[in-house]
LOTOR-733485 format. One record per residue (C-alpha): z, y, x; residue in one letter. Coordinates in steps of 0.1 Angstrom, whole numbers. Last residue first. Layout:
residues N
<pt><pz>Z</pz><py>Y</py><px>X</px><type>a</type></pt>
...
END
This chain:
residues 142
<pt><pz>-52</pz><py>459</py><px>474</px><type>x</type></pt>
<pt><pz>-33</pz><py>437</py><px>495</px><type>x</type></pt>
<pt><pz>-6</pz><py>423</py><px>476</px><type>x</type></pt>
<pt><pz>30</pz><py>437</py><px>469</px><type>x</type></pt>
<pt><pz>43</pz><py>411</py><px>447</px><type>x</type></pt>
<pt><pz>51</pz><py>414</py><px>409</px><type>x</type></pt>
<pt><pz>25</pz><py>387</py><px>397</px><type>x</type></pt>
<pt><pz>7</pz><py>397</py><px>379</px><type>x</type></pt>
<pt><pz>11</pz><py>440</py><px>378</px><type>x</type></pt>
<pt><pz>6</pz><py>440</py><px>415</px><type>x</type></pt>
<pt><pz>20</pz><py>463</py><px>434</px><type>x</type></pt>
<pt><pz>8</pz><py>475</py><px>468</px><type>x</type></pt>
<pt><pz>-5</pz><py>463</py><px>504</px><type>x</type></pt>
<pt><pz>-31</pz><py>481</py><px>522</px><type>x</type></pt>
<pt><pz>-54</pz><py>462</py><px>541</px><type>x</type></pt>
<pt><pz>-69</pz><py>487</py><px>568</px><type>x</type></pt>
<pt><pz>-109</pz><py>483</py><px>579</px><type>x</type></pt>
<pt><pz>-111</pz><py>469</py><px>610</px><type>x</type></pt>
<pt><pz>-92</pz><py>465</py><px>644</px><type>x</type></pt>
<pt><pz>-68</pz><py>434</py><px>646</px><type>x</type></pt>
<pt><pz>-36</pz><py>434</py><px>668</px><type>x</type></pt>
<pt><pz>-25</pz><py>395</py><px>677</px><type>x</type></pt>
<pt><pz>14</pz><py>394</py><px>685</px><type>x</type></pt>
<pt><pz>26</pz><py>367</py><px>703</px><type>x</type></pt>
<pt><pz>64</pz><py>355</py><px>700</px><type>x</type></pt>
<pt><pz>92</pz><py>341</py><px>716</px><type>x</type></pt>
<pt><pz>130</pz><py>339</py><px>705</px><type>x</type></pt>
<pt><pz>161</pz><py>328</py><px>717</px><type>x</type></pt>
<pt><pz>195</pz><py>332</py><px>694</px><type>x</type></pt>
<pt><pz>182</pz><py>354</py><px>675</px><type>x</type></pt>
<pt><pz>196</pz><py>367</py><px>644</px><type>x</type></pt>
<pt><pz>181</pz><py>359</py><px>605</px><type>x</type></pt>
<pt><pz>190</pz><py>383</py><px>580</px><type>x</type></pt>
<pt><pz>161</pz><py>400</py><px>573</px><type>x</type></pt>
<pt><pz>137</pz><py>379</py><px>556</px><type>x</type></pt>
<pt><pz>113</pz><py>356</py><px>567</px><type>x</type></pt>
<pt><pz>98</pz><py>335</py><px>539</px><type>x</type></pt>
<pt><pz>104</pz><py>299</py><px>535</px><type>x</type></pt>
<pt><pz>111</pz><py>271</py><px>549</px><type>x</type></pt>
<pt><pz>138</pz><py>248</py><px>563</px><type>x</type></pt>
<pt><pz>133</pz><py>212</py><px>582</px><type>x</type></pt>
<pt><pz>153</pz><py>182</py><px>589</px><type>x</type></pt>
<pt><pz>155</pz><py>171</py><px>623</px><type>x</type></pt>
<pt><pz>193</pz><py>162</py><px>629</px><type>x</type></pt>
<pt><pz>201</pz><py>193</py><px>644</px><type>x</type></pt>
<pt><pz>185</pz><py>213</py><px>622</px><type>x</type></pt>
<pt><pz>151</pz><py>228</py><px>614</px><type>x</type></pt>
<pt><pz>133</pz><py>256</py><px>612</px><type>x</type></pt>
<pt><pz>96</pz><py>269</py><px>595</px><type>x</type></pt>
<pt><pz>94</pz><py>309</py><px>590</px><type>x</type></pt>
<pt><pz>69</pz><py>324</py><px>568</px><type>x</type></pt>
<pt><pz>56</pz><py>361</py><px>576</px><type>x</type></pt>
<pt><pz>46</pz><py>391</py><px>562</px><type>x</type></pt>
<pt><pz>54</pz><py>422</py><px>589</px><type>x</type></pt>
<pt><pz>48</pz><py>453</py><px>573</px><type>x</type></pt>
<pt><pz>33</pz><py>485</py><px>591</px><type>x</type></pt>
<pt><pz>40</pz><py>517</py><px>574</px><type>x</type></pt>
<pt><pz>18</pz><py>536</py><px>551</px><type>x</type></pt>
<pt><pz>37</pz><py>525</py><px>518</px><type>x</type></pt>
<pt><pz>29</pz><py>490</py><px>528</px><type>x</type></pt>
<pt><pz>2</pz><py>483</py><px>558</px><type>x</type></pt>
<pt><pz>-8</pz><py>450</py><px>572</px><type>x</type></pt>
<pt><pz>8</pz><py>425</py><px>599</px><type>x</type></pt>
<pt><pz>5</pz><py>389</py><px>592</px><type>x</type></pt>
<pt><pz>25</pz><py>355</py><px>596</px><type>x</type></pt>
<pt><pz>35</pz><py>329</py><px>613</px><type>x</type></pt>
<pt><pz>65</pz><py>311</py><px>627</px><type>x</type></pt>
<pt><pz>67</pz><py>279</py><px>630</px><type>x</type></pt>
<pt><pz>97</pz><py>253</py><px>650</px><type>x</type></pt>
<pt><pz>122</pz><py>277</py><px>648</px><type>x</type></pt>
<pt><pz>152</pz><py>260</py><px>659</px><type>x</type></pt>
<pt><pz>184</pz><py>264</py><px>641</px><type>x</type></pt>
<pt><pz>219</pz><py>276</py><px>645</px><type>x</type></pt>
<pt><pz>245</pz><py>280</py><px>621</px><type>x</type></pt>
<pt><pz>256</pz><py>300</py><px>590</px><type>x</type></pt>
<pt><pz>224</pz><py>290</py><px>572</px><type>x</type></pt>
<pt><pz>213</pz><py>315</py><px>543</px><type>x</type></pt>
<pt><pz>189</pz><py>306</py><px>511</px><type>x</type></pt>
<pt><pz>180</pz><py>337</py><px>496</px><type>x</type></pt>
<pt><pz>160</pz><py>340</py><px>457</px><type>x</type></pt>
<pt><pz>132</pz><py>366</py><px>457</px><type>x</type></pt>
<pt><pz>125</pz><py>379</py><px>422</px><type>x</type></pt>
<pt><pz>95</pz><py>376</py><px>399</px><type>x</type></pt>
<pt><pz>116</pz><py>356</py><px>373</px><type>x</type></pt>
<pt><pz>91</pz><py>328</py><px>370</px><type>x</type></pt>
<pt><pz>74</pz><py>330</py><px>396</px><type>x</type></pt>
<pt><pz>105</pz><py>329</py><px>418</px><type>x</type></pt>
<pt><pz>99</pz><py>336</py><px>453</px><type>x</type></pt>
<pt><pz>118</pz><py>317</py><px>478</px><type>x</type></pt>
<pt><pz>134</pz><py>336</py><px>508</px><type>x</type></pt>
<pt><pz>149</pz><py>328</py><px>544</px><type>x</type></pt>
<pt><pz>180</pz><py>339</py><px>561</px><type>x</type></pt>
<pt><pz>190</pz><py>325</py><px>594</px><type>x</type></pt>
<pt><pz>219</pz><py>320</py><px>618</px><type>x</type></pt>
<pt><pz>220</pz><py>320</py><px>657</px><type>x</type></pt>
<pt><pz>182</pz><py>316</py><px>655</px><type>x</type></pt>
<pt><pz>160</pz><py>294</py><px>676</px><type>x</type></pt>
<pt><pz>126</pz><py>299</py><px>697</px><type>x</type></pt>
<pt><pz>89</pz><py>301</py><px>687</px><type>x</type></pt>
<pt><pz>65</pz><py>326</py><px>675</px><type>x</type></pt>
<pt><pz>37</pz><py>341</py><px>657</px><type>x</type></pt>
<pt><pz>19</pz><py>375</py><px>645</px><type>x</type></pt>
<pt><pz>-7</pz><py>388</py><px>631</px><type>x</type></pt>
<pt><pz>-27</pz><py>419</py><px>630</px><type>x</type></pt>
<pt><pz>-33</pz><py>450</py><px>613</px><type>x</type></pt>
<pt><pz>-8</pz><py>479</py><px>617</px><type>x</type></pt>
<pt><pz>-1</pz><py>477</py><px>653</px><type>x</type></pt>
<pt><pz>5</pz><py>510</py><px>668</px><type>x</type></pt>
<pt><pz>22</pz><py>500</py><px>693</px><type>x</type></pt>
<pt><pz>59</pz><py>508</py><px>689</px><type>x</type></pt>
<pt><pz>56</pz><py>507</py><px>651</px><type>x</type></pt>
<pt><pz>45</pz><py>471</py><px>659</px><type>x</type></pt>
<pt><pz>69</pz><py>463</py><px>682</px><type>x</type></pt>
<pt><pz>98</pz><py>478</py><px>651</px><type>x</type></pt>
<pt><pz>81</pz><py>451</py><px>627</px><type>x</type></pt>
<pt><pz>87</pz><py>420</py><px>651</px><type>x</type></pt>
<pt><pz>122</pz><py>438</py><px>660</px><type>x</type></pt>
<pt><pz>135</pz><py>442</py><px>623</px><type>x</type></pt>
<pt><pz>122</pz><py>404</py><px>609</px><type>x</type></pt>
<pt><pz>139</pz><py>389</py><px>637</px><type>x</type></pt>
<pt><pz>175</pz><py>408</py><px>637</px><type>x</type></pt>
<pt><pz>180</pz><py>409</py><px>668</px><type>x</type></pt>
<pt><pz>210</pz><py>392</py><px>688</px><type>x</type></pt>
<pt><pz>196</pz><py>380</py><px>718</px><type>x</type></pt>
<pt><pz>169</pz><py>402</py><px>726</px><type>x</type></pt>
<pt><pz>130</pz><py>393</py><px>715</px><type>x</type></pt>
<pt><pz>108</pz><py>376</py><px>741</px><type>x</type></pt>
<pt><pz>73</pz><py>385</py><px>747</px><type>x</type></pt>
<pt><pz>31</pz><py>384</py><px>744</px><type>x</type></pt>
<pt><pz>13</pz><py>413</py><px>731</px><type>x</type></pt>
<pt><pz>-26</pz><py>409</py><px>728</px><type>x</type></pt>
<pt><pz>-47</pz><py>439</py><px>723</px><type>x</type></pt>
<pt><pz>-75</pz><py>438</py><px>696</px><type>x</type></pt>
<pt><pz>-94</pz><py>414</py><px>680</px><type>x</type></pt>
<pt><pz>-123</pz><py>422</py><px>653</px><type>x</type></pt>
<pt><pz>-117</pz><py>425</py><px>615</px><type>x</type></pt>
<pt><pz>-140</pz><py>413</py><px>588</px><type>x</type></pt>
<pt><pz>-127</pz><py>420</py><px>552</px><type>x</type></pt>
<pt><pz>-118</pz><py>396</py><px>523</px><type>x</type></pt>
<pt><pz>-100</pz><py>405</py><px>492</px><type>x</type></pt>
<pt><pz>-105</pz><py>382</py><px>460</px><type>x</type></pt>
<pt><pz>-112</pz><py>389</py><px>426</px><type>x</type></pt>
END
């Protein structure tokens, strides 16, 4: 089965997130702030230090990769949706090092801004509603 639904564009939201912030927690705390709870979401910038997931078919866990340093982020995109009647931000993160080689994964908290910019997309339509799913242990839009 698969989920598809149309959605029509909203408000645009274009800034900068404070040095410091914990990406994941600010991109999800601007869309409490606005209502957002469909949408998506990208950005730009570099992180002080980062923290990025894997998921593990095989053991249905995420496993953490974390870098101690700073890195640009070259991609960052991802969705907004609702999970447990809040709005979840569901993104993957692209960065890379000084000498060009590149990270990925999925954003998790953990990774502090150095310099960050981002544009937020809200959707109206009908709400996608993430929750468990028996197989393959992710929350999934349901």
């Amino acid at each position: 089965m698969q989920k598809l639904e149309s959605v029509q564009a909203g408000s645009r939201y274009m800034g900068r997130l404070s040095y410091n912030a914990d990406l994941l927690d600010a991109l999800t705390e601007i869309c409490r702030e606005r209502g957002v709870t469909l949408g998506r979401v990208e950005a730009i910038g570099a992180l002080q230090k980062a923290r990025l997931g894997y998921y593990d078919q095989q053991s249905r866990q995420y496993q953490f990769l974390v870098w101690e340093k700073g890195l640009e982020i070259t991609s960052l995109m991802g969705n907004i949706s609702l999970k447990e009647g809040e709005p979840m931000v569901h993104a993957h993160l692209t960065l890379a090092d000084e000498a060009g080689r590149t990270y990925g994964g999925h954003l998790a908290r953990g990774c502090h801004v150095f310099a960050c910019e981002f544009i937020l997309q809200a959707f109206s339509g009908p709400d996608l509603v993430r929750s468990y799913e028996e197989r393959t242990g992710l929350p999934l839009w349901s």
